[in-house]
C-alpha positions as CSV (number, residue, x, y, z in Angstrom):
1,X,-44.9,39.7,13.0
2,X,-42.9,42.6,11.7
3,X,-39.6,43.2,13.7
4,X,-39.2,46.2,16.0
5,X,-36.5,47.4,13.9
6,X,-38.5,47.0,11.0
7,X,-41.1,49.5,12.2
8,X,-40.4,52.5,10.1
9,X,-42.2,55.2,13.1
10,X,-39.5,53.5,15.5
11,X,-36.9,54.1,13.1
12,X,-37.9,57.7,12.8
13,X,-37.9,58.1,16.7
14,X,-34.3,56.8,16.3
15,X,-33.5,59.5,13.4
16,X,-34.9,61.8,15.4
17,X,-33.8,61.2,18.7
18,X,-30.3,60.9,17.2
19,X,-30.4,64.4,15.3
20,X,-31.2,65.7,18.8
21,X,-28.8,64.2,20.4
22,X,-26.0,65.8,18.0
23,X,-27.6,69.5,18.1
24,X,-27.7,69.3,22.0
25,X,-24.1,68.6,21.9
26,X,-22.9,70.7,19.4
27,X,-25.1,73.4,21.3
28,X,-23.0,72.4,24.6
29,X,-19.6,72.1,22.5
30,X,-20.1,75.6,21.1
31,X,-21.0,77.5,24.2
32,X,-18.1,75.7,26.3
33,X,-15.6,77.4,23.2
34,X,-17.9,80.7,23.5
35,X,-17.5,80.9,27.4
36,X,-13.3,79.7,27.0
37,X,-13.0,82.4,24.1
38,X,-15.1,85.2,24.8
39,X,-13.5,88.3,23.3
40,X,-13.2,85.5,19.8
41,X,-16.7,84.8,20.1
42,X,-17.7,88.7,20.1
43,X,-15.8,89.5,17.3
44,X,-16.9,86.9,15.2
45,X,-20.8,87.8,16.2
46,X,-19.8,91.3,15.1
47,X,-18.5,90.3,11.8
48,X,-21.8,88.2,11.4
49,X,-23.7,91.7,12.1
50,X,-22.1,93.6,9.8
51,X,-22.9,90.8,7.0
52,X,-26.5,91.0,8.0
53,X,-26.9,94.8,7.9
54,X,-24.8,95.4,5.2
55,X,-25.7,92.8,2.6
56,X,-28.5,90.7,3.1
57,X,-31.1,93.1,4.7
58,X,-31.0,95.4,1.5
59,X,-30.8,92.6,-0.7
60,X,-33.4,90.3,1.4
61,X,-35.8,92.6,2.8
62,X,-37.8,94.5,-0.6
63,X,-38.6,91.1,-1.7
64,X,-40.0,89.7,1.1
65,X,-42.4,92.1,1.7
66,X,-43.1,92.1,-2.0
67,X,-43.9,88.4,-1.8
68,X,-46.0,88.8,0.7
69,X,-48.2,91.5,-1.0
70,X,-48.3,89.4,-4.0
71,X,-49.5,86.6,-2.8
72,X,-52.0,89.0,-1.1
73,X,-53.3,90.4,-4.1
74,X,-53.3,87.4,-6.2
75,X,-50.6,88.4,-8.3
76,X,-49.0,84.5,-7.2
77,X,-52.2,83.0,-8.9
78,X,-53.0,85.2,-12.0
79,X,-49.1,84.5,-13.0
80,X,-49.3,81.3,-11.9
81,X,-52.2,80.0,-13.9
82,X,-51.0,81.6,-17.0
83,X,-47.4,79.8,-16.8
84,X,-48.6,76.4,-16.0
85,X,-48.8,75.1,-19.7
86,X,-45.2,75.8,-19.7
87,X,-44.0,74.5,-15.9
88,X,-46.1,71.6,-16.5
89,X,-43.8,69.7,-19.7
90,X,-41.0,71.4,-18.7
91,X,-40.4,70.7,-14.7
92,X,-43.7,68.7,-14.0
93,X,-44.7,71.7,-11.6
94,X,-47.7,73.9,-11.4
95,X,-47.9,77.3,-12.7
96,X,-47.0,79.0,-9.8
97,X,-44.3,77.5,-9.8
98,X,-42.9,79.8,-12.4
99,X,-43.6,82.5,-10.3
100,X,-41.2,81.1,-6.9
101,X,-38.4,80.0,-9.8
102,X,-38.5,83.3,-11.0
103,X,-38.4,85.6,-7.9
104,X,-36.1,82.6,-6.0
105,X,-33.6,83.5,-9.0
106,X,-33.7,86.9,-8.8
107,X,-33.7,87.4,-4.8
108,X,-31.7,84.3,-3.4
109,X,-32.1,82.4,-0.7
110,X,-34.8,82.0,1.3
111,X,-37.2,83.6,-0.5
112,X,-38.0,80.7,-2.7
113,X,-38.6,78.9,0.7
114,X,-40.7,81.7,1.9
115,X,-43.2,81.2,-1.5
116,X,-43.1,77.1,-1.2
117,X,-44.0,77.0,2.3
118,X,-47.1,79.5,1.6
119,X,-48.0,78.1,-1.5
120,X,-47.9,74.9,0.5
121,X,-50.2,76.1,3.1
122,X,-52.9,77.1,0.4
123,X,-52.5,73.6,-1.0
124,X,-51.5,75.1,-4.2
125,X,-48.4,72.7,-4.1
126,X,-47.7,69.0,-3.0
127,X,-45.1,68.0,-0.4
128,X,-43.0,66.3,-3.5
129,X,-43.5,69.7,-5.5
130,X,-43.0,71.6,-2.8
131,X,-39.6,69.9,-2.3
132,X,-38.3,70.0,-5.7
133,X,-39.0,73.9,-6.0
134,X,-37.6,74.4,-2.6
135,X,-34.1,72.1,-4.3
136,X,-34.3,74.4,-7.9
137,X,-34.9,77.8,-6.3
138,X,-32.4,78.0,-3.4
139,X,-29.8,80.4,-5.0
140,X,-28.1,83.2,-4.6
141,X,-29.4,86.1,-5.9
142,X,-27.7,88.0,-8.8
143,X,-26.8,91.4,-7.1
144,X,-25.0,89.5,-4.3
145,X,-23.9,87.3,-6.9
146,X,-22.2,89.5,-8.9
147,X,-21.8,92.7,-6.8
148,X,-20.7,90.9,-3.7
149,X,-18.8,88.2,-4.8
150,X,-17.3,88.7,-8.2
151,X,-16.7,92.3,-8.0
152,X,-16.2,92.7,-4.2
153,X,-14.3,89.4,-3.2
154,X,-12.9,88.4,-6.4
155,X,-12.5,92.7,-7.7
156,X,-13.1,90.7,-11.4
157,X,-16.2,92.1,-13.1
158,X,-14.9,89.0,-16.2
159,X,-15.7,86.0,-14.1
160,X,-19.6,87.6,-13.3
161,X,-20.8,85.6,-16.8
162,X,-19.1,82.5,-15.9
163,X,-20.0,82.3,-12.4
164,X,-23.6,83.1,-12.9
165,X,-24.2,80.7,-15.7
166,X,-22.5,77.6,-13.9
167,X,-25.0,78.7,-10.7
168,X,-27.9,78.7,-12.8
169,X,-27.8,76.6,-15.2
170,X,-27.0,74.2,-12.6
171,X,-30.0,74.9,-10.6
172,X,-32.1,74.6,-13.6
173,X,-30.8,71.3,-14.7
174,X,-31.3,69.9,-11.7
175,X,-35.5,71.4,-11.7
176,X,-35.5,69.4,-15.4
177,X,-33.7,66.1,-14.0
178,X,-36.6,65.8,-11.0
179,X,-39.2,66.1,-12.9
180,X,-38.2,62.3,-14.4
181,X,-39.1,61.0,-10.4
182,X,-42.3,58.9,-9.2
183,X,-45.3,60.8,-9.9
184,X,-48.0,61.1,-6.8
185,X,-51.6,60.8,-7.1
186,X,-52.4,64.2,-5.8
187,X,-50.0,66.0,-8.0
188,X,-52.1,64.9,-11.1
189,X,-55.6,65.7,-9.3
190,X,-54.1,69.5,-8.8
191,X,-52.5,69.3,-12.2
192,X,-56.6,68.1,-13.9
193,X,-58.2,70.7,-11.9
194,X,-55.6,73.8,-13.3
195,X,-56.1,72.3,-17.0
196,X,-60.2,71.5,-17.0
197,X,-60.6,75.5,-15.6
198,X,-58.4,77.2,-18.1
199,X,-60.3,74.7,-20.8
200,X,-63.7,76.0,-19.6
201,X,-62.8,79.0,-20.0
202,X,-60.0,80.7,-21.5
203,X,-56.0,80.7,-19.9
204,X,-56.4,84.6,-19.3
205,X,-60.0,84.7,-17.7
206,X,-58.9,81.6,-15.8
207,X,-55.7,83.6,-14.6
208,X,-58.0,86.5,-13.7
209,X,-60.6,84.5,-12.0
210,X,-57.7,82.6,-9.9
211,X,-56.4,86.0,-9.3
212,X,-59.9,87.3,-8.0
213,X,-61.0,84.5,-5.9
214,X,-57.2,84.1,-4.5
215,X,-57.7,88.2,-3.2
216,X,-61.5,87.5,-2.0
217,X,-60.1,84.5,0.2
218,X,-57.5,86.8,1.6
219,X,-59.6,89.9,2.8
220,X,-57.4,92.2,4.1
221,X,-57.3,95.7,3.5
222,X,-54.4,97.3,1.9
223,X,-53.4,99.5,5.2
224,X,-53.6,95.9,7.0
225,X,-52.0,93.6,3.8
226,X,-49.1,96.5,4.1
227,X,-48.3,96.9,8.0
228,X,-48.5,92.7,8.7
229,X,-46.3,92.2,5.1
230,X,-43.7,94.2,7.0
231,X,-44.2,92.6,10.5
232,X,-43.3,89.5,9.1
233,X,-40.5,90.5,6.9
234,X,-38.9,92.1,9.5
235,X,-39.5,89.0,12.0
236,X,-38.1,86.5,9.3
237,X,-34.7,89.3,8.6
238,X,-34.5,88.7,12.4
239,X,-34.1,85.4,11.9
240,X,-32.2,85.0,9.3
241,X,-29.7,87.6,11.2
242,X,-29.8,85.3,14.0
243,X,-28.8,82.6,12.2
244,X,-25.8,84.4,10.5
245,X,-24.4,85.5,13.6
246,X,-24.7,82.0,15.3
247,X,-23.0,80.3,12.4
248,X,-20.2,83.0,12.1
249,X,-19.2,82.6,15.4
250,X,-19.6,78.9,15.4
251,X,-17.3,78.3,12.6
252,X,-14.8,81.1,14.4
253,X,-14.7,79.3,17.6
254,X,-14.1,75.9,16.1
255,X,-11.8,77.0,13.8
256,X,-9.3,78.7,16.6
257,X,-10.6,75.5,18.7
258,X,-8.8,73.3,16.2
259,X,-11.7,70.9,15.9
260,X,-11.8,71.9,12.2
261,X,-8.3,71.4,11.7
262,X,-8.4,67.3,10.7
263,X,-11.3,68.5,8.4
264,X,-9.2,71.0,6.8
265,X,-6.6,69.0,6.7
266,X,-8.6,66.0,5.2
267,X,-10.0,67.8,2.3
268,X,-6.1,69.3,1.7
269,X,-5.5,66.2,1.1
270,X,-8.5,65.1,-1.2
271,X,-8.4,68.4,-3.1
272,X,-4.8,67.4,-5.2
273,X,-6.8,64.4,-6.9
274,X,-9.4,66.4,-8.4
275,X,-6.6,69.0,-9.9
276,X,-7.6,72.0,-7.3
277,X,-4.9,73.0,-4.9
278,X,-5.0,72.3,-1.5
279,X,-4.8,75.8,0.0
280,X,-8.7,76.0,-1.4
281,X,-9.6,73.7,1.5
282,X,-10.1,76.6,4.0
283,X,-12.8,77.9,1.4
284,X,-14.6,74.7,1.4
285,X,-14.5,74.7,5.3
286,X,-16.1,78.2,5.9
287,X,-18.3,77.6,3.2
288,X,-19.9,74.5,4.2
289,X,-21.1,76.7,6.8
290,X,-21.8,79.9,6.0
291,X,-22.0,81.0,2.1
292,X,-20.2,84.6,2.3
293,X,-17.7,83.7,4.4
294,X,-16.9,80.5,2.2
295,X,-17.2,82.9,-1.2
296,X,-15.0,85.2,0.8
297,X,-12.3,82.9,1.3
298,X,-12.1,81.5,-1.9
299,X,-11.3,84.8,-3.2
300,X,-8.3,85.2,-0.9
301,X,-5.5,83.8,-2.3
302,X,-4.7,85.7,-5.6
303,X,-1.6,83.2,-6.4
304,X,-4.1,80.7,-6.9
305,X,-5.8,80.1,-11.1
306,X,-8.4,82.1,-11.2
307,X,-10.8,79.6,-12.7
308,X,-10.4,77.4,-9.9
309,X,-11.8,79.9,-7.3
310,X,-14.7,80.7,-9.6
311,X,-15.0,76.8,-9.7
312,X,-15.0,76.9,-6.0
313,X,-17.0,79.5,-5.4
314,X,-19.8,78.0,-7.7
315,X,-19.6,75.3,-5.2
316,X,-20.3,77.5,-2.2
317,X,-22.9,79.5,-3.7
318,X,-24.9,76.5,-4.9
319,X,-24.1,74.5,-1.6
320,X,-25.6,77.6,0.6
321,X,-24.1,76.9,3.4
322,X,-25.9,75.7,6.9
323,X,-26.6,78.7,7.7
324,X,-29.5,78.9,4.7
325,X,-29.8,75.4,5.1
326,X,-31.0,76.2,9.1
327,X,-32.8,79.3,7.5
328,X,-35.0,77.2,5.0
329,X,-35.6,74.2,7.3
330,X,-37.2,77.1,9.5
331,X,-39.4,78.4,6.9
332,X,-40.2,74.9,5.7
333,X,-41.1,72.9,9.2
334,X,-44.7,73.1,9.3
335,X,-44.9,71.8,5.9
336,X,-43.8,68.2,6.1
337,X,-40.6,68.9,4.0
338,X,-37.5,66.9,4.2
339,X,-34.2,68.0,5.2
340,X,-32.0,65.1,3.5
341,X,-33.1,65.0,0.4
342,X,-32.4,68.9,0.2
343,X,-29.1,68.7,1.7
344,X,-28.3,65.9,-0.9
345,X,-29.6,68.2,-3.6
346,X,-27.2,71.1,-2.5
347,X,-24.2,68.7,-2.9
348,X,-25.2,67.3,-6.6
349,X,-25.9,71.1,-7.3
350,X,-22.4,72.7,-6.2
351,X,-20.7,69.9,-8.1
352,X,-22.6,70.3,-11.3
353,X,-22.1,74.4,-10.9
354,X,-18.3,73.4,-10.6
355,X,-17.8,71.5,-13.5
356,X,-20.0,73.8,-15.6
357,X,-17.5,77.0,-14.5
358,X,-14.8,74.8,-16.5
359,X,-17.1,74.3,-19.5
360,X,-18.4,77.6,-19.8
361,X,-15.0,79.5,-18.7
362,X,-13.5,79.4,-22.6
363,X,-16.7,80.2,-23.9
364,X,-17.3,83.5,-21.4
365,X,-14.4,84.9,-19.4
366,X,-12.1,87.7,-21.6
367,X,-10.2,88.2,-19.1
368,X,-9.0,92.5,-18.8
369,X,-7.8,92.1,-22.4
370,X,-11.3,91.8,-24.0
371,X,-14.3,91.9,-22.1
372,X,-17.1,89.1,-21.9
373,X,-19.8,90.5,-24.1
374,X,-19.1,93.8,-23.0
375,X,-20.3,93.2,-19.7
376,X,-18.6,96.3,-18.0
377,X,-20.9,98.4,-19.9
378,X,-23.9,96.6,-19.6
379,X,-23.3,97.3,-15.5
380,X,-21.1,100.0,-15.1
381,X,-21.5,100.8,-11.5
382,X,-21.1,97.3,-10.8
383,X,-17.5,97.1,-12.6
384,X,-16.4,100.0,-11.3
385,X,-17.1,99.3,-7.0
386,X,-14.8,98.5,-5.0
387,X,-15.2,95.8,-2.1
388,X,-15.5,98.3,0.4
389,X,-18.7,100.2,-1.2
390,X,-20.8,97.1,-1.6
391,X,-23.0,97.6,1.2
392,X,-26.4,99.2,2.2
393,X,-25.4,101.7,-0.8
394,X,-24.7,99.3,-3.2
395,X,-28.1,96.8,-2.1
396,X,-30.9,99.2,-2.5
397,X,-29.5,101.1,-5.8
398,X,-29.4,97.5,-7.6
399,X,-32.1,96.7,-5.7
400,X,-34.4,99.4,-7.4
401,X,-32.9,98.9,-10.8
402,X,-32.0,95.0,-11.7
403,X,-34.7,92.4,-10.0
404,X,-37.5,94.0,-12.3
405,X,-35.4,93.4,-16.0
406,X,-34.1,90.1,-14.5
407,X,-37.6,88.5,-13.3
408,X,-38.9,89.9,-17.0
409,X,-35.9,87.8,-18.2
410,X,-36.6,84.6,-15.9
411,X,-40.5,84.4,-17.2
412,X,-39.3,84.7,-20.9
413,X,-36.9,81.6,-20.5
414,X,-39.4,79.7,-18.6
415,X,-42.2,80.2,-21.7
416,X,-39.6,79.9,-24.3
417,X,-38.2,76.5,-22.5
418,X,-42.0,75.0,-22.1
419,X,-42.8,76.0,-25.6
420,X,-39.6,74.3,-26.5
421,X,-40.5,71.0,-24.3
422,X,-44.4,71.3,-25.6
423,X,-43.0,71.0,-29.2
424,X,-40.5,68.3,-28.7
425,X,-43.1,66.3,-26.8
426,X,-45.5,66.7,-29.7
427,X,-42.8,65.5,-32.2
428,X,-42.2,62.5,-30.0
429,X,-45.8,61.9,-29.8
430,X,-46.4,61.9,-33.3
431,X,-43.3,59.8,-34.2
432,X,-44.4,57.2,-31.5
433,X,-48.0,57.3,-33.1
434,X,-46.3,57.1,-36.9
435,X,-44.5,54.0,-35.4
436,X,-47.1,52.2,-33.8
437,X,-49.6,52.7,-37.2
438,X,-46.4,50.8,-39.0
């Protein structure tokens, strides 16, 4: 007889009865503090408005409408089908996984949620894939990246190399290290199926033929592909607004609550035996819940070494925040996907993007004396905003101008990577076969 406690649906039921439990009265806790502070609470929704409107619609918006009219034309399958000899050595993930790396990259969270739980719903992806893309591809995207944050928190156009290769080289280590994890029988029936059509005949006609089929299955007309691309975009923005004003003011109100202040006070006191100074507590704070806000205040304090608030706001960036957190839990529900596992993810990420900020930073960052490959030239409108003009202006200018170069740039690593992990597994094979014949 197997004990009750043993049973592993009961000791879901408990999770999840637990994990309501704690919502419901952080829900209550919250609107107490909200109806005690109310002018506080206002404010604080404001600020959360003005982050919405002013940064992440223009930066959010363009791509997901364009996702959705890819994956209506097929554009998700052709690319998806010719990338999978590469995915495949290199993360263990389909071809179209490629495609949700490379737009995840370039347009930040939650896009790359967005794509999984789609591709998921066409059973183009497993639950296990469809976790560890949803793990690799949450990251910021590079205009807020380097607009937002290095030029207008930090007003350093230098620390942009550092800070971006820490972020992403951290995202893609961590793709690379997953793909060492259990592997499910369904994963290697989708993974025969791609390989035994592109065999028949041809990687290109395959690509075409999945592109085909994918926009016969689909159906709509372009008028109706177009108006329900932006119905949803603009439904999921809402959202994702939502979301941003709640967790604004819910950090505001417990932070003037002083029901933050043993937290703060506790990672003041933590932060001294890893070398950082305590004052960067208040950065970790806001960012554990809201990923501008956290970048924000890492910036603040100019007395503190620069290098150390890069380092911390790697760790933001790659830890996201629950406010993305809540926003790709959203976008992921219906699909089976995990929550801790993420969350655990997010953690391992920030701290790898941390340490990486320290090993790239002699290698990269010139400081004002000599630029960093002569990056103010490479982006000149970027080095020369201040924090006050990154906005709608700012969004839809780099909006029009960078994703295109830097999702070019994203599918060239991925092929030269899987070329590079299709050789090395050949040389392995043959040395193992050279081996075995001695």
């Amino acid at each position: 007889m197997v004990p009750l406690s043993a049973n592993p649906e009961n000791k879901d039921r408990r999770f999840a009865l637990a994990g309501a439990l704690a919502i419901g009265g952080a829900a209550l806790l919250i609107g107490c503090l909200a109806l005690g502070d109310g002018s506080g609470a206002l404010n604080a929704s404001l600020r959360g408005v003005s982050v919405w409107w002013e940064v992440l619609f223009p930066a959010l918006f363009p791509f997901f409408v364009l996702s959705e009219l890819l994956l209506g034309f097929g554009i998700v399958h052709f690319m998806g089908t010719l990338l999978d000899p590469f995915m495949r050595p290199l993360f263990r993930l389909p071809g179209v996984g490629g495609f949700i790396v490379s737009m995840g990259f370039v347009s930040g969270y939650p896009v790359g949620a967005r794509l999984t739980s789609r591709l998921m719903d066409q059973k183009l992806v497993t639950r296990d894939e469809g976790e560890r893309l949803v793990a690799m591809t949450t990251t910021s995207d590079p205009i807020f990246l380097i607009g937002a944050v290095c030029i207008g928190f930090f007003g350093n156009s230098h620390a942009a190399p550092v800070l971006a290769a820490a972020h992403y080289s951290g995202a893609l280590l961590l793709g690379i290290a997953s793909r060492f994890g259990k592997r499910r029988g369904d994963t290697l029936q989708i993974a025969a199926r791609t390989d035994n059509r592109a065999a028949k005949t041809g990687r290109w006609r395959a690509a075409l033929t999945a592109m085909h089929r994918a926009r016969l299955e689909d159906g709509r007309p372009l008028g109706i592909l177009l108006q329900q691309s932006l119905q949803s975009s603009l439904a999921l923005m809402m959202i994702v607004g939502g979301l941003v004003v709640f967790f604004s003011a819910a950090l505001d109100l417990l932070v003037h609550g002083g029901l933050l202040t043993p937290v703060r006070q506790l990672a003041a006191q933590l932060l001294p035996w890893f070398g950082l100074p305590p004052q960067l507590s208040e950065a970790y704070m806001h960012g554990a819940f809201e990923v501008t806000l956290g970048a924000k205040a890492a910036a603040a304090d100019s007395a503190i070494p620069l290098v150390d608030r890069i380092a911390v706001a790697a760790f933001v960036l790659s830890w996201a925040g629950l406010s993305v957190h809540a926003q790709v839990a959203g976008l992921m529900s219906s699909s089976g996907w995990r929550y801790w596992p993420f969350a655990r993810t997010r953690f391992i990420h920030g701290l790898i993007a941390m340490l990486l900020v320290y090993v790239f930073w002699p290698l990269l960052y010139r400081g004002e004396a000599g630029e960093a490959a002569g990056w103010s030239s490479v982006v000149p409108a970027w080095a020369n905003m201040s924090s006050e003009s990154v906005g709608i202006r700012f969004g839809w200018q780099a909006a029009l101008i960078w994703p295109p170069v830097l999702f070019a740039c994203a599918i060239g690593l991925i092929v030269v990577s899987g070329t590079a992990a299709i050789g090395m597994r050949r040389i392995w094979s043959r040395l193992a076969s050279d081996s075995a014949k001695d």
